[in-house]
C-alpha positions in Angstrom: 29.0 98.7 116.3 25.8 98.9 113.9 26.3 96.3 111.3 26.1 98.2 108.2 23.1 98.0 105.5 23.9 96.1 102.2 22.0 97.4 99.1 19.3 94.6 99.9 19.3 94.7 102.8 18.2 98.7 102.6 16.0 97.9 99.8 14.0 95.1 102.4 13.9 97.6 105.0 12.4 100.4 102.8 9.6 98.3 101.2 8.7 97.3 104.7 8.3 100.8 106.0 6.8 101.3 103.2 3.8 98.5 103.7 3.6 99.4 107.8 2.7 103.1 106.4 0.0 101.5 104.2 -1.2 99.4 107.1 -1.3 102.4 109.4 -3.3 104.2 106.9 -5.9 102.0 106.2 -6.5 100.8 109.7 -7.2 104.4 110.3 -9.2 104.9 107.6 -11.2 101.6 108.7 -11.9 102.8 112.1 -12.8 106.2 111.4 -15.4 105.3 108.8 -16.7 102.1 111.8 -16.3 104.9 114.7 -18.9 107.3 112.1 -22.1 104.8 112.5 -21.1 104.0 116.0 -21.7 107.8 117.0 -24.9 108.2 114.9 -26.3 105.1 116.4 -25.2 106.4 119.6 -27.5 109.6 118.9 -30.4 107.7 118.4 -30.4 105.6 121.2 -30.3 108.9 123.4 -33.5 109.5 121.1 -35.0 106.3 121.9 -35.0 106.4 125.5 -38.3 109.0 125.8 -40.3 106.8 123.8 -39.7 103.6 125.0 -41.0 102.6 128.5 -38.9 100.4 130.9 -38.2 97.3 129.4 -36.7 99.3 126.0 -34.4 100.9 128.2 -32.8 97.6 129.4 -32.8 96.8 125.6 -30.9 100.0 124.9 -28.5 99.9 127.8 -27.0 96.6 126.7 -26.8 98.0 123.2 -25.0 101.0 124.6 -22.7 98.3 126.5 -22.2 96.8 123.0 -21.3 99.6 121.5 -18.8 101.4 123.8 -17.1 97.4 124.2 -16.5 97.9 120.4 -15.5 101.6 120.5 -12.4 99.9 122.8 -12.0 97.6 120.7 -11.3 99.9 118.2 -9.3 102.3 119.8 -7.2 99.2 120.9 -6.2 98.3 117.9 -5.5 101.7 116.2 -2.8 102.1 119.3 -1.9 98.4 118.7 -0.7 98.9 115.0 -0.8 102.7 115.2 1.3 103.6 118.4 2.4 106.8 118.9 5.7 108.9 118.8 8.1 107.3 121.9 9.2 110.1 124.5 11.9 108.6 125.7 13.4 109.8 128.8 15.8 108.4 131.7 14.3 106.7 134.6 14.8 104.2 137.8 12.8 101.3 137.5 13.2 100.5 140.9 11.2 103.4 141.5 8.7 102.4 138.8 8.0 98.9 140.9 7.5 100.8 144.0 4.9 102.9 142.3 2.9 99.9 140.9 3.5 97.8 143.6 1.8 100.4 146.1 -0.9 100.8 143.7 -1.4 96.9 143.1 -1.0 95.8 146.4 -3.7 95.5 148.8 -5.2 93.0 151.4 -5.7 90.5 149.3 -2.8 90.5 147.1 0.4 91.0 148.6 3.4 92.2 147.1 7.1 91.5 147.2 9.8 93.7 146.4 12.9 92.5 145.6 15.4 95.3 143.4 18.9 96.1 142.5 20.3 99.1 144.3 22.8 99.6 142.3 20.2 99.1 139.0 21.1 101.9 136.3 18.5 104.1 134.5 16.7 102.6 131.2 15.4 105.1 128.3 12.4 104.4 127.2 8.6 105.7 126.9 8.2 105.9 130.9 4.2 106.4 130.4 4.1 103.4 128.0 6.5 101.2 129.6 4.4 101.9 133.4 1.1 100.6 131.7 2.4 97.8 130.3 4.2 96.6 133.8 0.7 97.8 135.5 -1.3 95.4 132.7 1.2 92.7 133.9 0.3 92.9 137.7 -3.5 93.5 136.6 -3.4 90.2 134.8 -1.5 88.8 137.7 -4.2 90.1 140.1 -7.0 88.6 138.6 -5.3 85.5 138.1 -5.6 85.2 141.9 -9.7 85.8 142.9 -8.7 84.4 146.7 -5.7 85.9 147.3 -1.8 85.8 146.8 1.6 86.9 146.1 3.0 88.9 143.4 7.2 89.4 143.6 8.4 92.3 141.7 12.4 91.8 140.7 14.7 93.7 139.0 18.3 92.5 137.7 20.5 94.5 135.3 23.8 93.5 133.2 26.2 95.1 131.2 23.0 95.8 128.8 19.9 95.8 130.1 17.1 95.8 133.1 14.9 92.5 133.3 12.1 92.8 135.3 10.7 89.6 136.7 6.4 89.8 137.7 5.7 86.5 139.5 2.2 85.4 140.7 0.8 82.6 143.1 -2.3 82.1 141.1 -3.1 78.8 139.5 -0.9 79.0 136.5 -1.7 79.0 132.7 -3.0 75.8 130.9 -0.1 74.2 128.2 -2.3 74.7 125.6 -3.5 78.7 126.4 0.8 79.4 127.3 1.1 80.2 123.8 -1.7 82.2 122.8 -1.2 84.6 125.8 -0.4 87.4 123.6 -2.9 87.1 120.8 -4.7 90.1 120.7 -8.5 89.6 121.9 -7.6 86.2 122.8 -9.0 85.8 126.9 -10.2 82.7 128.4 -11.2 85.1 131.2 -15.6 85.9 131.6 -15.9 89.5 130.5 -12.2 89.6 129.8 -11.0 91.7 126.6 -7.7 90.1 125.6 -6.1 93.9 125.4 -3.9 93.6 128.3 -1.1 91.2 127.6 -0.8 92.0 123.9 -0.7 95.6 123.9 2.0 95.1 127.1 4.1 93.0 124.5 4.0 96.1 121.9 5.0 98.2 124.3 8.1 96.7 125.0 9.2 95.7 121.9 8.7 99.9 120.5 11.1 100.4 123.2 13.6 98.2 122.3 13.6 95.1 125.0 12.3 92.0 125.1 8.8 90.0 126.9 8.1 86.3 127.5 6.5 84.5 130.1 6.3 81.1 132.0 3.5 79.5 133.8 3.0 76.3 135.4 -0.1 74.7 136.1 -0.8 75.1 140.5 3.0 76.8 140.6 2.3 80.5 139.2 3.3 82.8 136.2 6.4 84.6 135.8 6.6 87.1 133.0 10.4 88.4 132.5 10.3 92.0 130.7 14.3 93.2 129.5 14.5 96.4 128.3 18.0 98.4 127.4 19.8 100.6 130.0 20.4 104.1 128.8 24.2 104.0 128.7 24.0 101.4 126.3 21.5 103.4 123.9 24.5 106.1 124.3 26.7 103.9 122.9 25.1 103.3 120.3 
């Protein structure tokens, strides 16, 4: 049963709505007026390139580089604090694994699939909650240069589905474990930081729950829970 609202409790609630709105606003504002200069400078570049001889263009390559690594950037972190609308629909997640596990899986990485038969359908954003599994194994992948292992499990209770992604790679340092899911934080060369953070939204808009363990020479395990669909019924 839904606890009910006291008068503060309501009046918490609406001011922060009211501030993520303002948030949502400005951050969209912000990156439309960055994403302006970004297309005019864009423009000009194209210009550049018949009046420069060989040695501009490399110049002008690695500033078009520069500025399509900040056009992600940006469009990161409008999806980060401006997601949109959740279609939520019924699905097997077992089926889910096998999907990303085909696609993850090749000669060097191999995967292992280990699933509930008897697992019951989840409701959530299947699109968003397929990327965020697939940034998991991605991360996991990399993690693993020379090759390795990546189980896939899935367990249910009376409430929800919890995935488990565990990797054979190296494991995560005591003092990076905690800053896995800042956003733009990588201590990867060339890496973006996007993956991990934008998985941890993902799963938290629909409903469930992320965290991960690593061990230094023993792996990471990242445990994703997210509600079954008869229990959003109930509710």
């Amino acid at each position: 049963m839904v606890e009910e609202l006291r008068p503060e409790m309501e009046l918490e609630t609406i001011q922060f709505s009211s501030n993520l709105a303002r948030l949502e606003s400005l951050i969209s504002g912000l990156v439309h007026q960055l994403r302006n200069p970004l297309n005019s400078m864009g423009m000009r570049l194209e210009l550049l390139r018949n009046e420069v001889g060989e040695r501009g263009l490399r110049h002008i390559d690695k500033l078009r580089q520069e500025m399509n690594r900040l056009d992600e950037t940006l469009e990161t972190l409008v999806r980060f604090i401006c997601p949109p609308k959740l279609k939520l629909l019924d699905f097997d997640m077992n089926e889910m694994l096998r999907e990303l596990g085909k696609r993850i899986g090749n000669d060097r990485i191999q995967i292992e699939l280990s699933v509930d038969a008897e697992l019951p359908p989840i409701r959530a954003d299947r699109e968003m909650i397929r990327e965020a599994l697939a940034n998991v194994m991605v991360n996991a992948e990399e993690a693993m240069p020379e090759g390795g292992t990546i189980i896939l499990s899935a367990t249910h209770d009376d409430s929800s589905v919890t995935v488990n992604i565990t990797d054979s790679g190296p494991g995560i340092a005591p003092e990076n474990s905690q800053r896995v899911f800042e956003l733009y934080y990588t201590t990867k060369t060339g890496g973006k930081g996007m993956g991990l953070p934008n998985a941890l939204r993902s799963i938290e808009l629909n409903g469930g729950t992320m965290t991960m363990k690593s061990s230094l020479g023993r792996g990471t395990s990242c445990s994703i829970s997210l509600p079954i669909a008869a229990r959003l019924s109930e509710n």
